[in-house]
N, C-alpha and C positions, 0 to 999 in steps of 0.2 A: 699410943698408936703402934700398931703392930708393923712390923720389918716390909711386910708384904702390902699394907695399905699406903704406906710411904714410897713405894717403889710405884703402887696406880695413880697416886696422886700426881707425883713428877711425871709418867709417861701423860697420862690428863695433861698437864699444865703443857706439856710441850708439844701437844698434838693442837691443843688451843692455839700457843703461840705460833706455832709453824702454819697454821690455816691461816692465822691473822695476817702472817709475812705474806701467804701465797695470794690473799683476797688485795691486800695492797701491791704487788708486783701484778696483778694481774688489772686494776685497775690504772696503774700507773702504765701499763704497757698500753691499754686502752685510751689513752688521754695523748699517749705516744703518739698511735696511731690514728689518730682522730686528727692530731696536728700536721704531720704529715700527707695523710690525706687533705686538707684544708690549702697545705701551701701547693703539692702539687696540683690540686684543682685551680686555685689563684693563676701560678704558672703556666698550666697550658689557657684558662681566658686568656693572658695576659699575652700568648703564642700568637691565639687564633688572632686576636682583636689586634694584634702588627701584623699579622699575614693580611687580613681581611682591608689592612689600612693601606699596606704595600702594594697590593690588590688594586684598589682605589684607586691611587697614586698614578700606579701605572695606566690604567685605562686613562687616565685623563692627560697623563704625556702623550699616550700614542692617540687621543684623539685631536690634541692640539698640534703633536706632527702633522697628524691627517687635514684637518683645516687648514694648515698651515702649507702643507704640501698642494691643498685644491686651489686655495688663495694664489699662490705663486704659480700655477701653473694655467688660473684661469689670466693672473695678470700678463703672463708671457703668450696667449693666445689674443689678450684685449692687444698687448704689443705689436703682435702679429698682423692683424687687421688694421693696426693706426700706419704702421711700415709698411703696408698696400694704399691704404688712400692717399698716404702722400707721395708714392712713387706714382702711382696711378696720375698725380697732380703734375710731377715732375714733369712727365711724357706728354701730360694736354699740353703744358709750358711752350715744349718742343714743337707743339702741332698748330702752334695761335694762326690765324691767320695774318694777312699781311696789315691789315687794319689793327687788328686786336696788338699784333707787333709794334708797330709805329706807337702806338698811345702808350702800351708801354714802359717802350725803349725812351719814349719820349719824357715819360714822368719820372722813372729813374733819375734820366741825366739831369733834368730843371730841380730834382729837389734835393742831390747830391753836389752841383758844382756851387764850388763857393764863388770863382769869380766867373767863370764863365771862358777863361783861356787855359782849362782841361785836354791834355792829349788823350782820347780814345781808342782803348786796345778790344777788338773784337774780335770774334770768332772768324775765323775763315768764309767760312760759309755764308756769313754777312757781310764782305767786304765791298760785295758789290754795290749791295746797296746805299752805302756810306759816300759811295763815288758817283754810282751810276744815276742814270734819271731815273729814280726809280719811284718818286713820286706822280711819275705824272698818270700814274692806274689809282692813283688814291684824290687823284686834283679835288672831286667831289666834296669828300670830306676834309681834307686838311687846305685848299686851294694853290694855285701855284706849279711850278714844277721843278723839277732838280733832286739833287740826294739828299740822302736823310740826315746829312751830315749838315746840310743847309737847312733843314726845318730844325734839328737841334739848335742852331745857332738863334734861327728869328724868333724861336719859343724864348730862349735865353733872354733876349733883347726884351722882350716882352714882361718877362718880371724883373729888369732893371740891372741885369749883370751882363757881364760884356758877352757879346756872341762870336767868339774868337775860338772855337774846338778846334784842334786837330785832330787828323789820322793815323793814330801811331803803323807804320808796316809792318810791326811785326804782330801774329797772330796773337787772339787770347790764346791761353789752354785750358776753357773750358767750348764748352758746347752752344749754351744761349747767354744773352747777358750782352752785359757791357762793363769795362773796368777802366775809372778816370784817374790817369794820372797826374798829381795834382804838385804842385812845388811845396808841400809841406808834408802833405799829405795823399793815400791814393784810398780811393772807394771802390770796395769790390759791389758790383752788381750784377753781378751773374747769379742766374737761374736757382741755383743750389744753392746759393745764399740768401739766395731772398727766402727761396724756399724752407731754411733753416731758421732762418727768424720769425720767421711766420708759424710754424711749428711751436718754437718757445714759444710763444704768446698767445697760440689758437689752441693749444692742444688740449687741452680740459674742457672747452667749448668743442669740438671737434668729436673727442670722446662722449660728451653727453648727448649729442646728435646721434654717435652711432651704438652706446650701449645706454643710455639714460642717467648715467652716473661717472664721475671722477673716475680717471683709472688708476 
């Protein structure tokens, strides 16, 4: 073989193998690129699908603040309306008449005294009638005459405890009521206490009267 066919053969052979190098770099860059595109595809679903979840997330925080916030603020409105009917109750309290007062005043003291020789502390404003004749505008119904302090005592007598009350002189410091002072013990019966007890125990009934449901 001649000088000159040895010299086309080699450039041959290395135009073959340098095409072979470029067709495998150029696939291999391909396979590259295919994989990289694949993870960055991966990567942003994998973006959007936490944003979209975060997304989620959030709307359901701020709508259970939102609930949460109407809840609380329809409960401080039901609150609002139950702190009117019982002050509204306090003030009928204040305005009993003298009957509805007597019965009462009267059933406080008979089902608070234990023995029936209770010093009672009252309001000012009642003291008269504790001394005064102040039954005899009520004879009808209660019969008899004299103060209230004497129809406490004969009720007293009546379910079997001694009828021996006194008048303490010094004033309550509440408003309506009656408070008995007792040698072990003293029973507040005033107005605002009763009316607080009454509250604890009526107020879910109360509530369901005035909005239909538990508050």
């Amino acid at each position: 073989m001649s000088a000159e066919k040895i010299l086309m053969k080699i450039e041959q052979d290395a135009q073959s193998e340098a095409k072979a190098i470029t067709d495998a770099a150029a696939q291999k860059a391909q396979a590259v690129k295919a994989d990289i595109l694949a993870q960055a595809k991966a990567q942003a679903q994998a973006i959007a699908d936490k944003a979209r979840a975060d997304a989620e997330e959030e709307e359901r925080r701020a709508m259970l603040i939102a609930n949460l916030e109407a809840r609380k603020n329809s409960l401080a409105s039901k609150r609002a309306v139950l702190d009117q009917a019982f002050a509204l109750a306090a003030k009928e309290l204040k305005k009993l008449d003298d009957e509805s007062w007597t019965r009462l005043i009267t059933r406080i003291v008979v089902e608070a005294a234990e023995t029936g020789t209770e010093t009672l502390r009252v309001p000012a404003a009642d003291m008269e009638k504790y001394q005064g004749n102040f039954l005899s505008r009520l004879k009808a119904e209660f019969g008899g005459e004299g103060s209230m302090l004497d129809e406490l005592n004969i009720a007293l007598e009546k379910t079997g405890k001694m009828g021996l009350l006194k008048l303490d002189k010094t004033p309550a410091d509440f408003d309506g009521g009656v408070l008995l002072i007792g040698e072990k013990s003293d029973v507040n019966g005033s107005f605002d206490v009763l009316l607080r007890a009454v509250r604890e125990q009526y107020e879910r009934e109360v509530s369901a009267i005035l909005f239909g449901q538990e508050v």
